[in-house]
DSSP file (Angstrom, degrees, kcal/mol; ACC not computed):
  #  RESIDUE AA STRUCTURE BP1 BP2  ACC     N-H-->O    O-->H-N    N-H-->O    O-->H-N    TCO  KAPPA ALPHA  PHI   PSI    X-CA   Y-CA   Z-CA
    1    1 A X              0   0    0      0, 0.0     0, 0.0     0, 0.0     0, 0.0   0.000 360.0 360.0 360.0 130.7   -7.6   20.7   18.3
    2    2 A X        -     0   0    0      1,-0.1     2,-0.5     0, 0.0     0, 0.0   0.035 360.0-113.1 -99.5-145.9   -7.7   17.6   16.9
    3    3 A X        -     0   0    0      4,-0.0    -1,-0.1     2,-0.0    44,-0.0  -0.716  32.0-124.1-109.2 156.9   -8.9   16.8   13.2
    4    4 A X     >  -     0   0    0     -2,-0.5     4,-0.6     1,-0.1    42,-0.0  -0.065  26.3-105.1 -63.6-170.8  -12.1   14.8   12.8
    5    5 A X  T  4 S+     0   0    0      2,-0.2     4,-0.3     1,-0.1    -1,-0.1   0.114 120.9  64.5 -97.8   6.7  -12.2   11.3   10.8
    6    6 A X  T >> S+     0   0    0      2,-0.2     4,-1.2     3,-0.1     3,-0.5   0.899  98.1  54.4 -80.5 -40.5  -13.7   12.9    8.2
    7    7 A X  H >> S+     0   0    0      1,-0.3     4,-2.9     2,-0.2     3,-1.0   0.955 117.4  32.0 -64.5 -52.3  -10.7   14.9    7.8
    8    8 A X  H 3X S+     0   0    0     -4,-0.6     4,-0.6     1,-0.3    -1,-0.3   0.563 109.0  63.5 -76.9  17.3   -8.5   12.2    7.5
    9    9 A X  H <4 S+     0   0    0     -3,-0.5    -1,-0.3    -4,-0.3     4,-0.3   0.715 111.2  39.5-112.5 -41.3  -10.6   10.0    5.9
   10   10 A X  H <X S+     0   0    0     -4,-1.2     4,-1.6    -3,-1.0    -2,-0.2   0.681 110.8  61.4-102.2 -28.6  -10.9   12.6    2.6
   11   11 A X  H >X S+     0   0    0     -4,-2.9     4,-1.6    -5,-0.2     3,-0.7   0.999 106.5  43.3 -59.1 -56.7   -7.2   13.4    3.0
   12   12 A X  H 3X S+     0   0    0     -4,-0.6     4,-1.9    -5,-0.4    -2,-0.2   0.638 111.0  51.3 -45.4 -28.7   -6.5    9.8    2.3
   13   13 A X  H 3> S+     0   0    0     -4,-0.3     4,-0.7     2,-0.1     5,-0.3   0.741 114.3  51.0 -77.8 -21.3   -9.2    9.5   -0.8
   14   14 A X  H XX S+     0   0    0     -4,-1.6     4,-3.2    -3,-0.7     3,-1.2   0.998 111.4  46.5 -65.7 -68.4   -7.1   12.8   -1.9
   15   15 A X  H 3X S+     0   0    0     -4,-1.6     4,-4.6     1,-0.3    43,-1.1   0.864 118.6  40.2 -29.4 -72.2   -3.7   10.8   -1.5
   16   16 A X  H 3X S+     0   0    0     -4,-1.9     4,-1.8     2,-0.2    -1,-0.3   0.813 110.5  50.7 -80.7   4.1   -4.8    7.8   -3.2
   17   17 A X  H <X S+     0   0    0     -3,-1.2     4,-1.7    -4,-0.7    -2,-0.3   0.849 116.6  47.3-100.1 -52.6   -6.8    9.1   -6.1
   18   18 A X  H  < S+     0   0    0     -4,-3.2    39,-0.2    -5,-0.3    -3,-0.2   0.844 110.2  53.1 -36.4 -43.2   -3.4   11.5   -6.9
   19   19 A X  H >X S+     0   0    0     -4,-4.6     4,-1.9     2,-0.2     3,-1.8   0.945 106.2  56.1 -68.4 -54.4   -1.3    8.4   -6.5
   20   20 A X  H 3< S+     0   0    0     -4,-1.8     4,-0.5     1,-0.3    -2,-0.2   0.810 115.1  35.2 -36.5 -45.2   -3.6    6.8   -9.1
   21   21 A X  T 3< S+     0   0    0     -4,-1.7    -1,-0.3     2,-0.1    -2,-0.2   0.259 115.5  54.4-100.4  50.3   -3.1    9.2  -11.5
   22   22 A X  T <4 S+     0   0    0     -3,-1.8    -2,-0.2    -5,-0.2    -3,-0.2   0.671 128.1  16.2 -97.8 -63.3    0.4    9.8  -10.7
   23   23 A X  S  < S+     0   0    0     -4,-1.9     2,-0.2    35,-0.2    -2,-0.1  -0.228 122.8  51.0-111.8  32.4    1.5    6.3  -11.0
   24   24 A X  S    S-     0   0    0     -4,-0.5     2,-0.5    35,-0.0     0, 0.0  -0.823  78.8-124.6-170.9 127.4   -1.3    4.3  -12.9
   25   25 A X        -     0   0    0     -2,-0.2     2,-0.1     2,-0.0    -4,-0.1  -0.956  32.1-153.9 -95.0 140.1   -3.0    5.6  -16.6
   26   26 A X        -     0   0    0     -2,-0.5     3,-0.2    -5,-0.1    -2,-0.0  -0.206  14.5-124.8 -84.5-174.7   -6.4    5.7  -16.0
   27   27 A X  S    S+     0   0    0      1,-0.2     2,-0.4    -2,-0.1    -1,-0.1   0.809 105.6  31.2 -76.5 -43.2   -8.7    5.4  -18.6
   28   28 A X  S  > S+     0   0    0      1,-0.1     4,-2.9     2,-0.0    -1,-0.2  -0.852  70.9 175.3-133.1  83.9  -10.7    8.4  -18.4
   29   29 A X  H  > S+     0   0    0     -2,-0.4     4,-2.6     1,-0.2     5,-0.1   0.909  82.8  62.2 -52.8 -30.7   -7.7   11.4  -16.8
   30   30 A X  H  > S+     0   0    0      2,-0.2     4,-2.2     1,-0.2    -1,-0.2   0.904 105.5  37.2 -64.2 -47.1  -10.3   13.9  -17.2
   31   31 A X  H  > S+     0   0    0      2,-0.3     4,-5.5     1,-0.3    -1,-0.2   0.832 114.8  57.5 -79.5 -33.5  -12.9   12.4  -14.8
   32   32 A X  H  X S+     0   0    0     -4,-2.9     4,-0.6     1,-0.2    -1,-0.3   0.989 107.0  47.6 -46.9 -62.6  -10.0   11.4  -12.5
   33   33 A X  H >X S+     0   0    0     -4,-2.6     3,-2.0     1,-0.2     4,-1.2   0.892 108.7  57.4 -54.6 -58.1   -8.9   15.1  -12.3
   34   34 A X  H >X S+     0   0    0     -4,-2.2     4,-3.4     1,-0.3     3,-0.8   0.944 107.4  46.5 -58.2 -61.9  -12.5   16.0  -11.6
   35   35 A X  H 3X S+     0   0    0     -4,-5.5     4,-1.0     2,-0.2    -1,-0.3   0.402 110.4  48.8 -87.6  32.1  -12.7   13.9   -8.6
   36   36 A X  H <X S+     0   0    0     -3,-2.0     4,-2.1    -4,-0.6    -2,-0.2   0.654 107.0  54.2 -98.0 -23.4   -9.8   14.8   -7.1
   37   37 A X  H <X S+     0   0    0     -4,-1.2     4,-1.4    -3,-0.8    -2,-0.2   0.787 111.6  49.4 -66.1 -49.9  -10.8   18.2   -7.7
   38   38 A X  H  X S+     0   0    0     -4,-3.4     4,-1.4     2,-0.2    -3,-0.2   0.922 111.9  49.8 -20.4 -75.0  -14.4   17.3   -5.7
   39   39 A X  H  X S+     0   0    0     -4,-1.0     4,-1.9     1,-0.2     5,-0.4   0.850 107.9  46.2 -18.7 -74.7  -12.6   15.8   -3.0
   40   40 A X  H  X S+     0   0    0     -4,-2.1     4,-1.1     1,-0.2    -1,-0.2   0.817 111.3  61.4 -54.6 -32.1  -10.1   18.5   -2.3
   41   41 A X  H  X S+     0   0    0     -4,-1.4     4,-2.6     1,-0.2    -1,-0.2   0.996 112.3  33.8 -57.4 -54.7  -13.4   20.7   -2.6
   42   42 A X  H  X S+     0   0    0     -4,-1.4     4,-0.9     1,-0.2    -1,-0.2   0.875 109.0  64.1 -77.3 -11.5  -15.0   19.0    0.3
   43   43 A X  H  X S+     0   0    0     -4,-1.9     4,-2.5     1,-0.2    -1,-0.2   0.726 109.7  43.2 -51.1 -27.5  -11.7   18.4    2.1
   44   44 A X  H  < S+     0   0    0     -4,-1.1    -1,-0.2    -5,-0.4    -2,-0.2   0.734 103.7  62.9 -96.1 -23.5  -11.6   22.4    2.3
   45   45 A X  H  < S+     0   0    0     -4,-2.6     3,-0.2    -5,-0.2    -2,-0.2   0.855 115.4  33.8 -74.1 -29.1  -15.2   22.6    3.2
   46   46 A X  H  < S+     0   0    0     -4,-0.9    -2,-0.2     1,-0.2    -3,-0.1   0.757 135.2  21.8 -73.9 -43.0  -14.1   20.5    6.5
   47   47 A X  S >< S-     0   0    0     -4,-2.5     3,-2.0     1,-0.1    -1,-0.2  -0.677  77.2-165.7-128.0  82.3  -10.8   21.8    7.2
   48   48 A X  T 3  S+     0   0    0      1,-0.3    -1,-0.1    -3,-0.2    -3,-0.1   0.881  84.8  50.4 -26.6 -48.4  -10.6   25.2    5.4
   49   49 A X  T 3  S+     0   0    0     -3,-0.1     2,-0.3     2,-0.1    -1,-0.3   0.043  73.2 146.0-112.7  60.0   -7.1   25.6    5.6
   50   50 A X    <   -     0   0    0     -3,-2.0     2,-0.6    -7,-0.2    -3,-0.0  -0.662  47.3-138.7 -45.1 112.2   -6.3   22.4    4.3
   51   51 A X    >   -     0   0    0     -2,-0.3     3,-0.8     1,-0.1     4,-0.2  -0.879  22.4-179.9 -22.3  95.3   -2.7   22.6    2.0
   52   52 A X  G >  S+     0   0    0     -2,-0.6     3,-1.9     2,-0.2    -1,-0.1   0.890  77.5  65.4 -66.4 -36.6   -4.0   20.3   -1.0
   53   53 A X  G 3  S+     0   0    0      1,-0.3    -1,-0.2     3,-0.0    -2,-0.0   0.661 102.6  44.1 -62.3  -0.2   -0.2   21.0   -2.5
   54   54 A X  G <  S+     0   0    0     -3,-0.8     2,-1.4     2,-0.1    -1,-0.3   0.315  83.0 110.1-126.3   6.8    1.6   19.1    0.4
   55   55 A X    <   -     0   0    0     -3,-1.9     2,-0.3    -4,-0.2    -3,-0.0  -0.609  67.1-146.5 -50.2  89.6   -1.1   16.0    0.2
   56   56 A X        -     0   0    0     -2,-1.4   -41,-0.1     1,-0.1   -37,-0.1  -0.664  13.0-117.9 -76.2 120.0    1.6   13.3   -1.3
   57   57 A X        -     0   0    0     -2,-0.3   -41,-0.2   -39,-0.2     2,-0.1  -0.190  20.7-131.7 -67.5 173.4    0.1   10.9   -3.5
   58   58 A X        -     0   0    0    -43,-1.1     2,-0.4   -46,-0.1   -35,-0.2  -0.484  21.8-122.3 -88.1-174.7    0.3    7.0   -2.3
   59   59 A X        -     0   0    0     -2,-0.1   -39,-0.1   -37,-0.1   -40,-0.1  -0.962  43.3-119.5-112.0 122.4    1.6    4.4   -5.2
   60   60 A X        -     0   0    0     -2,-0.4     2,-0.1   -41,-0.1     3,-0.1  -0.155  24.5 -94.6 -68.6-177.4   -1.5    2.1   -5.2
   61   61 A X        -     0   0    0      1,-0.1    -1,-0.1    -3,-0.0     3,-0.1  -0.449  46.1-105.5 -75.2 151.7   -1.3   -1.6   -4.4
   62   62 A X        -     0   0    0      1,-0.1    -1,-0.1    -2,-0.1     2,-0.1  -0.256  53.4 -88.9 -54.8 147.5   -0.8   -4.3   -7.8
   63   63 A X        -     0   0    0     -3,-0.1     2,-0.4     1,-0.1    -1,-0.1  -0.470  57.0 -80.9 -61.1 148.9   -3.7   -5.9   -8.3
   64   64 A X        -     0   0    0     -2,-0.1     3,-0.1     1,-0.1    -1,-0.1  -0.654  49.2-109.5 -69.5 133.1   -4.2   -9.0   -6.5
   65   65 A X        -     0   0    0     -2,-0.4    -1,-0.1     1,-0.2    -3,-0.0  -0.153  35.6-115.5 -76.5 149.5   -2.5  -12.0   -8.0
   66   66 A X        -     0   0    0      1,-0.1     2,-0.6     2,-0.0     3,-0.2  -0.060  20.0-130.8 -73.1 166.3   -4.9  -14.6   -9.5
   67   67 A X        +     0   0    0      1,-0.2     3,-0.4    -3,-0.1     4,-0.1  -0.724  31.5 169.3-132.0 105.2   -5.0  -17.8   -8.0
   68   68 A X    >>  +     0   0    0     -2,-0.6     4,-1.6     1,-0.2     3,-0.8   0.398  53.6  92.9 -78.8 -33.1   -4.8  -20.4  -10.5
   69   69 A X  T 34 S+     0   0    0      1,-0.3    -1,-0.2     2,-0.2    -2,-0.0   0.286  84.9  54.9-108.0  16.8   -4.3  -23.5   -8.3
   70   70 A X  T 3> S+     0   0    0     -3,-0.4     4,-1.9     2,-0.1    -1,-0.3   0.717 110.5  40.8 -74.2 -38.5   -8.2  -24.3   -8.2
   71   71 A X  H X> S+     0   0    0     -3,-0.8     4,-1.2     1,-0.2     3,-0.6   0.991 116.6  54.5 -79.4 -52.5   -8.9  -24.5  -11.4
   72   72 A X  H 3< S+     0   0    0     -4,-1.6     4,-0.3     1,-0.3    -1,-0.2   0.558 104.7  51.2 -28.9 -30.4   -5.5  -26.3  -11.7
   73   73 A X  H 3> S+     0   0    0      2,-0.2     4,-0.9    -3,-0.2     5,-0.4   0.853 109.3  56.8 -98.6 -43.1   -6.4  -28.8   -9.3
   74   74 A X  H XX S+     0   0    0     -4,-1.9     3,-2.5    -3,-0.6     4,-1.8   0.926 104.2  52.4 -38.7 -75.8   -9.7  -29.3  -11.5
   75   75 A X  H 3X S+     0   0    0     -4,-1.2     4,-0.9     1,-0.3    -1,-0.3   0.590 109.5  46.2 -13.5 -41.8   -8.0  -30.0  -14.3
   76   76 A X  H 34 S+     0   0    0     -5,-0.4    58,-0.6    -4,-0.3     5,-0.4   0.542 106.7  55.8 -95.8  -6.9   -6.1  -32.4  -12.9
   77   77 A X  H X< S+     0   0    0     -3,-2.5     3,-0.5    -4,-0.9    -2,-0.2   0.685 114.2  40.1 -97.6 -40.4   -8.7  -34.1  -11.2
   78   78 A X  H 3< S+     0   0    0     -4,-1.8    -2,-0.2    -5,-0.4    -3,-0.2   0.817 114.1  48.5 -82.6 -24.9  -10.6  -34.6  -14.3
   79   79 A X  T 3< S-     0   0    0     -4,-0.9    -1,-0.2    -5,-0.3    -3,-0.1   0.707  90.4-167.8 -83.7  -6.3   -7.9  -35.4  -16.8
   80   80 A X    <   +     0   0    0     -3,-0.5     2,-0.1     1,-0.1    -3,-0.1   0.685  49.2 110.9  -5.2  81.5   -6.6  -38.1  -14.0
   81   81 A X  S    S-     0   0    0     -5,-0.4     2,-0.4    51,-0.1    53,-0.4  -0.534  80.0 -92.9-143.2 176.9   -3.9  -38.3  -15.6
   82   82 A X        +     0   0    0     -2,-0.1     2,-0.4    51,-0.1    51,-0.2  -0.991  50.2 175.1 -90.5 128.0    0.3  -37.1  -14.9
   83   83 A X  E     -A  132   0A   0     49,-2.7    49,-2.5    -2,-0.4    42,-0.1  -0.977  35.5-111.9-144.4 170.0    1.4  -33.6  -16.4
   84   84 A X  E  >  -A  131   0A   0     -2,-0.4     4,-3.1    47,-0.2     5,-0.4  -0.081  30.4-120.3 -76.4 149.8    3.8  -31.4  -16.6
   85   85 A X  H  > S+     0   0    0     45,-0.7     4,-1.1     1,-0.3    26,-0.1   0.796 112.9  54.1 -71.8 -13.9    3.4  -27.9  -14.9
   86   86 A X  H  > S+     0   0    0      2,-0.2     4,-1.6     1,-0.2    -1,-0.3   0.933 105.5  48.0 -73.1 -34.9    3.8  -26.4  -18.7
   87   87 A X  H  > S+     0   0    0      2,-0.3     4,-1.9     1,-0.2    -2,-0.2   0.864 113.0  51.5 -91.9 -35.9    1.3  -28.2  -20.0
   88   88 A X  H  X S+     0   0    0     -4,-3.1     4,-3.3     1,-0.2     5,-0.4   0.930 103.4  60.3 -50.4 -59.9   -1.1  -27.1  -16.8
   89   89 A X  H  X S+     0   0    0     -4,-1.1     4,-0.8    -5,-0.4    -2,-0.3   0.878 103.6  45.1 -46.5 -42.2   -0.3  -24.0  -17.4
   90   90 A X  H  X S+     0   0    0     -4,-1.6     4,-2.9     2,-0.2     5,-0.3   0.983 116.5  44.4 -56.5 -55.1   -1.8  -23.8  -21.0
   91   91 A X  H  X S+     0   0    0     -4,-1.9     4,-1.4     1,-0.2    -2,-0.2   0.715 113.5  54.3 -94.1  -4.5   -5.0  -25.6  -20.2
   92   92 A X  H  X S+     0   0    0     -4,-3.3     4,-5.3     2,-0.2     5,-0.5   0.974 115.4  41.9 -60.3 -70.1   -5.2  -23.3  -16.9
   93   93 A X  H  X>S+     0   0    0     -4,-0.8     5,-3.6    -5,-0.4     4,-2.1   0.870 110.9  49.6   0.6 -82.8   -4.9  -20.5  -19.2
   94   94 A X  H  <5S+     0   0    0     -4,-2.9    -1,-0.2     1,-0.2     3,-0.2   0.938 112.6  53.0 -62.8 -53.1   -7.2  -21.6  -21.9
   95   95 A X  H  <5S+     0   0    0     -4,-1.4    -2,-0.3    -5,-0.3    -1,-0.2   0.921 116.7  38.7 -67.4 -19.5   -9.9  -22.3  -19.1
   96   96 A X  H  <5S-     0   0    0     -4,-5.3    -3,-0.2     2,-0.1    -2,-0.2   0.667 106.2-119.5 -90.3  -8.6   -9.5  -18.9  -17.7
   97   97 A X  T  <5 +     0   0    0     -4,-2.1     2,-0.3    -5,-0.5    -3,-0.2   0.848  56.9 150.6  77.9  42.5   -9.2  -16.7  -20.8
   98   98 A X      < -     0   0    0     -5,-3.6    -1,-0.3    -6,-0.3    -2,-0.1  -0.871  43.1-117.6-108.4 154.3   -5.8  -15.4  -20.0
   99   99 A X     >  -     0   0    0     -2,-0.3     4,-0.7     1,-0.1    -1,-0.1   0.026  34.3 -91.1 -72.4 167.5   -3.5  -14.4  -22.9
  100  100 A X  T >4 S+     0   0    0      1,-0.2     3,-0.5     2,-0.2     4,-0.3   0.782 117.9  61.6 -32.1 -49.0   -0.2  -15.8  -23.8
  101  101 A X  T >> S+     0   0    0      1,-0.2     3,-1.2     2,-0.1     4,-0.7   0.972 101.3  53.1 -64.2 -60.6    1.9  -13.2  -21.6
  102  102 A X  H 3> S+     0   0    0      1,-0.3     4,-1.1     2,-0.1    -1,-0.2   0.564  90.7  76.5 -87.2   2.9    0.4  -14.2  -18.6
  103  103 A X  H <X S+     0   0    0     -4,-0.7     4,-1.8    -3,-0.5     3,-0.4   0.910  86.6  59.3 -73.8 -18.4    1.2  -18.1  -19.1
  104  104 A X  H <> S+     0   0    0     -3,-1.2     4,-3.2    -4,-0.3    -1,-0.2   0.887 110.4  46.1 -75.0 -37.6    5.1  -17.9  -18.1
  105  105 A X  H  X S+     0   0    0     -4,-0.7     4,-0.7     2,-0.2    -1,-0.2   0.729 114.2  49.5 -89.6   2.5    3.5  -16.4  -14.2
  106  106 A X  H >X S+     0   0    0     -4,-1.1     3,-3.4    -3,-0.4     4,-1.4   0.846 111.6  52.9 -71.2 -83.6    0.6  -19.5  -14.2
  107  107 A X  H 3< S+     0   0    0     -4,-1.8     4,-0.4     1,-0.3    -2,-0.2   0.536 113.2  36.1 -39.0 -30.6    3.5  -21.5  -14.8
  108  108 A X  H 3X S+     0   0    0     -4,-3.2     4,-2.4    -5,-0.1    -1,-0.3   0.818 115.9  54.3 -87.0 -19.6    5.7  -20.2  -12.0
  109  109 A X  H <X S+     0   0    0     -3,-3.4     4,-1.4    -4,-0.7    -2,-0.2   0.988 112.3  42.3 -74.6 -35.9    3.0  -20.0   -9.7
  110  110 A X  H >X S+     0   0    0     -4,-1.4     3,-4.6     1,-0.2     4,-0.8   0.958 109.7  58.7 -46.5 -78.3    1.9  -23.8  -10.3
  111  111 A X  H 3> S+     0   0    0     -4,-0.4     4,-2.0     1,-0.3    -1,-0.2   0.782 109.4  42.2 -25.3 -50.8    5.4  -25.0  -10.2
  112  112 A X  H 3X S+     0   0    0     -4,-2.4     4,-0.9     2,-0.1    -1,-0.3   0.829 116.6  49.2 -80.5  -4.6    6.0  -23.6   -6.5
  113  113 A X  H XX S+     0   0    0     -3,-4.6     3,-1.2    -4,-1.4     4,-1.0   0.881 108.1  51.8 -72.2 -77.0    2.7  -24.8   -5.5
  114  114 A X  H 3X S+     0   0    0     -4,-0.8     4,-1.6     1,-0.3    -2,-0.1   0.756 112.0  49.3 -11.6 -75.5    3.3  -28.4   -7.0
  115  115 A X  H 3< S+     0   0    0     -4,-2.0    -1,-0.3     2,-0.2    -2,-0.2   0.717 112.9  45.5 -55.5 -31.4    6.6  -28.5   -5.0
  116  116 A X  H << S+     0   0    0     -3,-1.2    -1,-0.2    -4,-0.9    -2,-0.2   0.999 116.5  49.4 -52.1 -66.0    4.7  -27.3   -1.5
  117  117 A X  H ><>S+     0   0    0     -4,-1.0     3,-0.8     2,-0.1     5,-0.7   0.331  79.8 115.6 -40.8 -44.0    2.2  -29.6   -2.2
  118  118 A X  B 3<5S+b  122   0A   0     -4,-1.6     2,-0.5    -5,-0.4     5,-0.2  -0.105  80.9  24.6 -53.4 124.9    4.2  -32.5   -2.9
  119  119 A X  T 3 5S+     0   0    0      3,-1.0     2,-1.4     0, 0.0    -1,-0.3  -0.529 112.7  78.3 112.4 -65.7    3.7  -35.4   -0.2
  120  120 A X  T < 5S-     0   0    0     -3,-0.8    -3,-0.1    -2,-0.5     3,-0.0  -0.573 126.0 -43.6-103.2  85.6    0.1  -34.0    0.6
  121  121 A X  T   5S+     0   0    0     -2,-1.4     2,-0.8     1,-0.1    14,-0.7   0.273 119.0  96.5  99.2 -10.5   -2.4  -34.8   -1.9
  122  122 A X  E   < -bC 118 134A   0     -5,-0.7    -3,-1.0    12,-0.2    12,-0.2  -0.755  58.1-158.3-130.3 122.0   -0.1  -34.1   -4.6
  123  123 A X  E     - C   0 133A   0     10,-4.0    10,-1.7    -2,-0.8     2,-0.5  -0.562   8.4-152.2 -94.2 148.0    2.0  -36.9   -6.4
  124  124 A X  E     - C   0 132A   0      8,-0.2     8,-0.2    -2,-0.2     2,-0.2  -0.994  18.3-147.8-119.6 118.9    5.4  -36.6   -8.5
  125  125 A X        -     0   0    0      6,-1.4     6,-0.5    -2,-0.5     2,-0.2  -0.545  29.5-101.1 -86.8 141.9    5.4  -39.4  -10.9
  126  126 A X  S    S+     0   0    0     -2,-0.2     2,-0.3     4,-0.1    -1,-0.1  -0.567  80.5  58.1 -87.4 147.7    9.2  -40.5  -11.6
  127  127 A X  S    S-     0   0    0     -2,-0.2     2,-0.2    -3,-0.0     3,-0.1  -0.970  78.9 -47.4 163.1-160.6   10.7  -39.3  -14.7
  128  128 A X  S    S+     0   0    0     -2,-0.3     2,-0.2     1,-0.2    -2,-0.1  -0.643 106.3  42.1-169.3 143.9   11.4  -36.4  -16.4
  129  129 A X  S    S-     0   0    0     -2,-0.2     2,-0.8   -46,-0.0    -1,-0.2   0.367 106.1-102.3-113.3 164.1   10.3  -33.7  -17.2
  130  130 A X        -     0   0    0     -2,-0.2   -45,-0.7    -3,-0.1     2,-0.2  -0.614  48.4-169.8 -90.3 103.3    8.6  -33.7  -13.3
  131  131 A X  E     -A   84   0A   0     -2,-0.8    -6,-1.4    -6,-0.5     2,-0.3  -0.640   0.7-155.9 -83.1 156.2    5.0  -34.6  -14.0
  132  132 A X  E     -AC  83 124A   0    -49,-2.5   -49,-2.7    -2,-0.2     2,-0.3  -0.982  13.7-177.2-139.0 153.2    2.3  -34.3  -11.4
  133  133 A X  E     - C   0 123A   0    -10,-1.7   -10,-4.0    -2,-0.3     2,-0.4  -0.927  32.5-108.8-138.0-177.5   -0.5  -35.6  -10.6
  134  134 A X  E     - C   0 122A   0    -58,-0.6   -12,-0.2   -53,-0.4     2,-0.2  -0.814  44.6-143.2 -86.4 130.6   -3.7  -35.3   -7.7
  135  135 A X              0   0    0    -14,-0.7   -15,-0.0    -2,-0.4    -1,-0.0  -0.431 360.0 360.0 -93.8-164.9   -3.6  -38.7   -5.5
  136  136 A X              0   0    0     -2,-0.2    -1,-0.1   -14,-0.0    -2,-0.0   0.254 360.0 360.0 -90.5 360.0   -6.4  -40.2   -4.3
């Protein structure tokens, strides 16, 4: 026979909330533990003889990476001006509230954007260090 979508639906909420706390600390373990413990309850109400112990958790996904190259582009339209991808990378930063750690990964994501970009809509002013600016 086969299994409903209910079943697999609650096997898979099992999966990932064990892979969250397997591979993630939550905040609150306790509460985690509780509704995994829920789950498995109604998972068993569906398929009685459910195995919970052979349910493998998943590794959840990262978070999605921000995307920085709006505000960036803002910035750059309003300072209309040439800079440098560091120096974007601060005032991206400072206009989003992100700490200090996270400027070195603005700064790589701008940098490979800049360099897609170049030749459509985005200018490299000769010199160095490679300033950019938005054309017109």
């Amino acid at each position: 026979m086969a299994k409903s979508p209910v079943v697999y639906a609650l096997r898979r909420k099992y999966a990932d909330l064990k892979g969250v706390l397997k591979y993630r600390a939550p905040d609150d373990p306790e509460a985690l533990i509780l509704d995994i413990r829920q789950v498995g309850c109604v998972l068993r109400m569906f398929s009685p003889d459910e195995d919970l112990s052979a349910i493998r958790p998943i590794r959840p996904m990262r978070k999605r990476p921000r995307r920085w190259s709006r505000v960036a582009f803002t910035i750059m339209r309003r300072e209309q001006r040439p800079m440098t991808v560091r120096e974007l990378a601060h005032r991206v930063a400072a206009e989003k509230g992100a700490g200090p750690k996270d400027i070195p990964g603005i700064d790589a994501a701008l940098c490979s954007l800049m360099e897609r970009l170049e030749g459509r809509g985005v200018v490299r002013v000769a010199g160095e260090p490679k300033r950019w600016s938005v054309g017109a």
